[in-house]
C-alpha positions in Angstrom: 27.5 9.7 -3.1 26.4 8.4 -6.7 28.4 6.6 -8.8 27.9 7.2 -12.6 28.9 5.1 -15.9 30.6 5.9 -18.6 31.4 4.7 -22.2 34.3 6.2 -23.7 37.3 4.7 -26.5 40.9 4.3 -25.2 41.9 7.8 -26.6 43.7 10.7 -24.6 40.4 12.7 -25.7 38.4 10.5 -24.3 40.5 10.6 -20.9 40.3 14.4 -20.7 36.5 14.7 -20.7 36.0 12.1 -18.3 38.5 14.5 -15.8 36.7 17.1 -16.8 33.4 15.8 -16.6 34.7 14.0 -12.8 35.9 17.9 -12.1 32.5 19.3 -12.5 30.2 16.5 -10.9 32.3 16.1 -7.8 31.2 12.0 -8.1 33.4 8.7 -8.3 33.2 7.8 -11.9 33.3 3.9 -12.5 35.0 3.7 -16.5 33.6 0.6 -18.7 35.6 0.2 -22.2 33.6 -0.6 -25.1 30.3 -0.6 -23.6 26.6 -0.2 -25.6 25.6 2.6 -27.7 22.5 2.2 -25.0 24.4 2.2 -21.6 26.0 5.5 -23.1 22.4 7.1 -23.9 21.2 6.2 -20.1 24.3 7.6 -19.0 24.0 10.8 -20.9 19.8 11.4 -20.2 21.1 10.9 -16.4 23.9 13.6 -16.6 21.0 16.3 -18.9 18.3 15.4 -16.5 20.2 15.7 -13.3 22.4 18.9 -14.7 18.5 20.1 -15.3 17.3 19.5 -11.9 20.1 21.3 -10.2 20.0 24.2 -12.4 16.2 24.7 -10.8 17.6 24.0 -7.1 20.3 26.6 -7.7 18.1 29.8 -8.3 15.2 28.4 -6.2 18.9 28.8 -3.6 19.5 32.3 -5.0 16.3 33.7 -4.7 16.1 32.1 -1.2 19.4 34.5 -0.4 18.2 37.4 -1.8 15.6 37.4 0.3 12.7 36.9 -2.3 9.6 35.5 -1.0 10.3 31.1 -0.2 9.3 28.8 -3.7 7.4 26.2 -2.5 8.3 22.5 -3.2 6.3 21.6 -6.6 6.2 17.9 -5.2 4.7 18.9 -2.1 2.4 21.0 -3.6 0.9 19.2 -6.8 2.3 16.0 -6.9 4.7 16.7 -9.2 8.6 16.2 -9.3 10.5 19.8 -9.5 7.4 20.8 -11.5 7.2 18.2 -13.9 3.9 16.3 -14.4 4.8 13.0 -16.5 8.2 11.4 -17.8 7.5 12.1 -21.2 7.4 16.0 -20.2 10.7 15.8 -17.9 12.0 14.5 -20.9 11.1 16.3 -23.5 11.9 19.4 -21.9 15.4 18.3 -21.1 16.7 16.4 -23.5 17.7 17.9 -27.4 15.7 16.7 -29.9 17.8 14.5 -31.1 18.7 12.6 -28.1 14.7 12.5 -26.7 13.7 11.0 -29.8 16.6 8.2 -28.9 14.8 8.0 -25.6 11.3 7.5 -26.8 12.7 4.8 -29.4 14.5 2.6 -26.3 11.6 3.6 -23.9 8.6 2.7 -26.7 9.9 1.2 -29.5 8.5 1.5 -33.0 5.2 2.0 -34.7 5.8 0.2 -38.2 9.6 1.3 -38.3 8.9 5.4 -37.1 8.5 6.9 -33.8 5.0 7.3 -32.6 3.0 10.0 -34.3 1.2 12.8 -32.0 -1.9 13.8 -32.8 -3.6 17.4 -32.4 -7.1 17.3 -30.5 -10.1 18.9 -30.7 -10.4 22.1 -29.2 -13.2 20.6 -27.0 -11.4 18.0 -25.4 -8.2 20.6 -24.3 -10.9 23.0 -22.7 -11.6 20.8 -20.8 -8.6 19.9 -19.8 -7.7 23.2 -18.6 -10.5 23.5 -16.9 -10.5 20.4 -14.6 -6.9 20.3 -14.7 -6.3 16.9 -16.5 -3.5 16.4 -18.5 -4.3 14.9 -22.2 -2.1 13.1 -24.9 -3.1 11.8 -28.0 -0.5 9.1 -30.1 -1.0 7.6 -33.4 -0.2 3.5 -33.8 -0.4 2.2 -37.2 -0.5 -1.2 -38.6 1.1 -3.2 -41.7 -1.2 -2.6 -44.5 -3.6 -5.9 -45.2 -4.1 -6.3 -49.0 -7.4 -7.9 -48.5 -9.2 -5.8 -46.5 -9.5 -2.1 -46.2 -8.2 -0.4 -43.0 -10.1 0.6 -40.5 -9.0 3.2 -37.6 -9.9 2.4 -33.8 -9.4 5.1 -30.8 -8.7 3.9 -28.0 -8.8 6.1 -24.7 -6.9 5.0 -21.5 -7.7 6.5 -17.9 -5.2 7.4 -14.8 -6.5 9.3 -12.1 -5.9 9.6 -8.3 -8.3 9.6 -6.0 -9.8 13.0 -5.4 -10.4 13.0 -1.0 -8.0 11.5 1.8 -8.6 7.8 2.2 -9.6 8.8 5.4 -13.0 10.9 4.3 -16.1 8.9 4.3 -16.5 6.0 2.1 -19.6 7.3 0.1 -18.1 10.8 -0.4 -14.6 9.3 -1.6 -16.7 7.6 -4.4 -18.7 10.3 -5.2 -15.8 12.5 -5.7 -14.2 10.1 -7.8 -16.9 9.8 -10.2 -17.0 13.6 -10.2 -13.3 13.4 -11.1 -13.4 11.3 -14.0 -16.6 12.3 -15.9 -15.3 15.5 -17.0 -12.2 12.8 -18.7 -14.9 10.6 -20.2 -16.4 13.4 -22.0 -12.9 14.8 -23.6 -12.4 11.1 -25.0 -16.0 11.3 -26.1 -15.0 14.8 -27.3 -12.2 13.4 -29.5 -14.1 10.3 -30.7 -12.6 7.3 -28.3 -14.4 4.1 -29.3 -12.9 2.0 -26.2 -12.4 3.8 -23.0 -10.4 1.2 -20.3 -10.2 2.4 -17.1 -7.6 1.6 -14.4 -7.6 -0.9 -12.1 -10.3 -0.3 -9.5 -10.9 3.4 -10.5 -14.0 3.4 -8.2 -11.7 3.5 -5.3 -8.0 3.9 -3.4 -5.8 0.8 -4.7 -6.0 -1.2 -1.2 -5.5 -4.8 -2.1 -1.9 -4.6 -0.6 -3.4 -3.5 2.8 -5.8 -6.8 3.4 -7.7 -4.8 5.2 -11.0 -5.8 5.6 -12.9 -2.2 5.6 -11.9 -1.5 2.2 -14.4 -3.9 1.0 -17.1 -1.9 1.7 -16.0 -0.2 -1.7 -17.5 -3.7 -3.7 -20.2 -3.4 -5.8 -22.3 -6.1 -8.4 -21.5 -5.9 -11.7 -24.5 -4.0 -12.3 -23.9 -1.5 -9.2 -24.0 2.3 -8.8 -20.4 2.5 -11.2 -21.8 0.8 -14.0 -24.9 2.5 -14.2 -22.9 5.7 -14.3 -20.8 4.5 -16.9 -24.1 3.4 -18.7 -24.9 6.7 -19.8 -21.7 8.0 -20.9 -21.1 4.5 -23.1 -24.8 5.5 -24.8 -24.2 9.0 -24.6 -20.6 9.1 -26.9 -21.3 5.7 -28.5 -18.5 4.1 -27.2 -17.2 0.9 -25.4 -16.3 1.4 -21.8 -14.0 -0.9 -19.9 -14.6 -0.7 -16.1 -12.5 -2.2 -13.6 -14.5 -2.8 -10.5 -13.9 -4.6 -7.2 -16.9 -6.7 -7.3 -19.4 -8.3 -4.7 -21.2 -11.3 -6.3 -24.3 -11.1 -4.3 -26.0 -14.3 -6.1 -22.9 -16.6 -4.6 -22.5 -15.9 -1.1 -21.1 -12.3 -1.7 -18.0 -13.6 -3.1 -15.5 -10.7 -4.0 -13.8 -10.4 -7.3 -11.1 -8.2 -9.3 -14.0 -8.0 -12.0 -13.6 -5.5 -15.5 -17.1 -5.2 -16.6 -17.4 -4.2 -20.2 -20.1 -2.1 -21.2 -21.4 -1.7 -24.2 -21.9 1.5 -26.8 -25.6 1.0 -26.7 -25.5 0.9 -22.6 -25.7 -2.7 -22.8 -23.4 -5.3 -20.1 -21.4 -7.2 -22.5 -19.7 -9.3 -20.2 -17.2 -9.3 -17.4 -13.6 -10.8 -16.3 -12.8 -11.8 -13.5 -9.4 -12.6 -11.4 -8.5 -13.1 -7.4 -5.6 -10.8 -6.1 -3.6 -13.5 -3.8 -1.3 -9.8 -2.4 
């Protein structure tokens, strides 16, 4: 049983909707007096996002009865959550306008005083996509206006992917396919001008530190290895700066392994490299 939390004034208003509202949900409701404009926004995106989800549940119920053919769990199928690909989408499609835009202000804050801009992109980068079956957002962040200097606009591109076979596939093909995965990604934010592309956190393979086991090592690399030569030609290719999380075998120091981001230049060019230790 869930509990829920509402803010409401002393009024006898206020005391019929939360009957009304206890009526419907079938829950314990715990009453807090005088609590945050905020608490009450969490409390209402929870009642619109749950009244949402079971709205789906109930007619994926009724066509189960009227004998129409079984719906598939989206989760199961795609990853998803009752179809829904990312937060901001579950939201969005949700919430009124007037309340996600609430959200997105306690969730992101804001940009100079205004909610973050989107931005349209080229029709280049949404082909592709569609095709590979990526999703793509683009946000606009502005800064305070400098009265010495005139402004300059950087794009930046940030990278999420999964890993594209089962961990338990051979080691060589699990890093082929990622590389497959993620070049048709590189070229959209080359498609829509990105001068610094960061990828995640060891994008080359599955995120095992918190295993410690030893066989995922196999996945280290030098700094100059088979991902940074890949990422060579892309950096040269859009002219851009490419960020590349690596785990790292230091071959000249007694194969030492490191948590290394390489950072590769827009002419192809190492430009350095950071390391750290993961102590999980």
């Amino acid at each position: 049983m869930q509990s829920y939390v509402v803010c409401t004034p002393v009024t006898d208003v206020g005391m019929v909707v939360l009957v009304i509202i206890s009526c419907y949900l079938k829950h314990r409701i715990r009453i807090f007096l005088n609590l945050s404009k905020s608490i009450y926004l969490v409390f209402s995106v929870t009642l619109t996002v749950e009244r949402k989800l079971r709205k789906k549940e109930r007619k994926r119920e009724r066509e189960m009865e009227n004998g129409e053919e079984k719906i598939e769990n989206s989760e199961a199928k795609d990853g998803s959550i009752c179809g829904f690909d990312s937060l901001n989408e579950l939201l969005s499609t949700s919430l009124p306008p007037h309340l996600f835009q609430e959200v997105n202000r306690l969730l992101q804050g804001l940009n100079c005083g205004k909610s973050l801009e989107t931005l349209a992109l080229p029709d280049s980068a949404d082909d592709l996509s569609l095709k590979y079956d990526f999703d793509i957002k683009a946000f606009c962040f502005r800064a305070e206006k400098e009265e010495l200097r005139e402004p300059q606009m950087v794009r930046v591109g940030l990278i999420q992917n999964s890993t594209a076979l089962p961990t338990t596939a051979p080691f060589p093909d699990q890093k082929k396919a990622i590389f497959q995965k993620v070049k048709p990604i590189i070229d959209a934010a080359g498609a829509s001008g990105v001068n610094v592309l960061c990828l995640q956190e060891a994008w080359t393979m599955p995120f095992a530190f918190c295993t410690r086991e030893k066989r995922w090592c196999e996945f280290a690399e030098p700094v100059d290895g088979e991902s940074t030569q890949f990422l060579q030609d892309l950096a040269r290719k859009y002219n851009m700066v490419i960020v590349s999380p690596i785990l790292e075998r230091d071959v000249k120091h007694g194969e030492t392994l490191w948590n290394t981001a390489v950072v590769i230049g827009n002419h192809g060019n190492i430009i350095g490299k950071h390391r750290k230790v993961n102590v999980c």
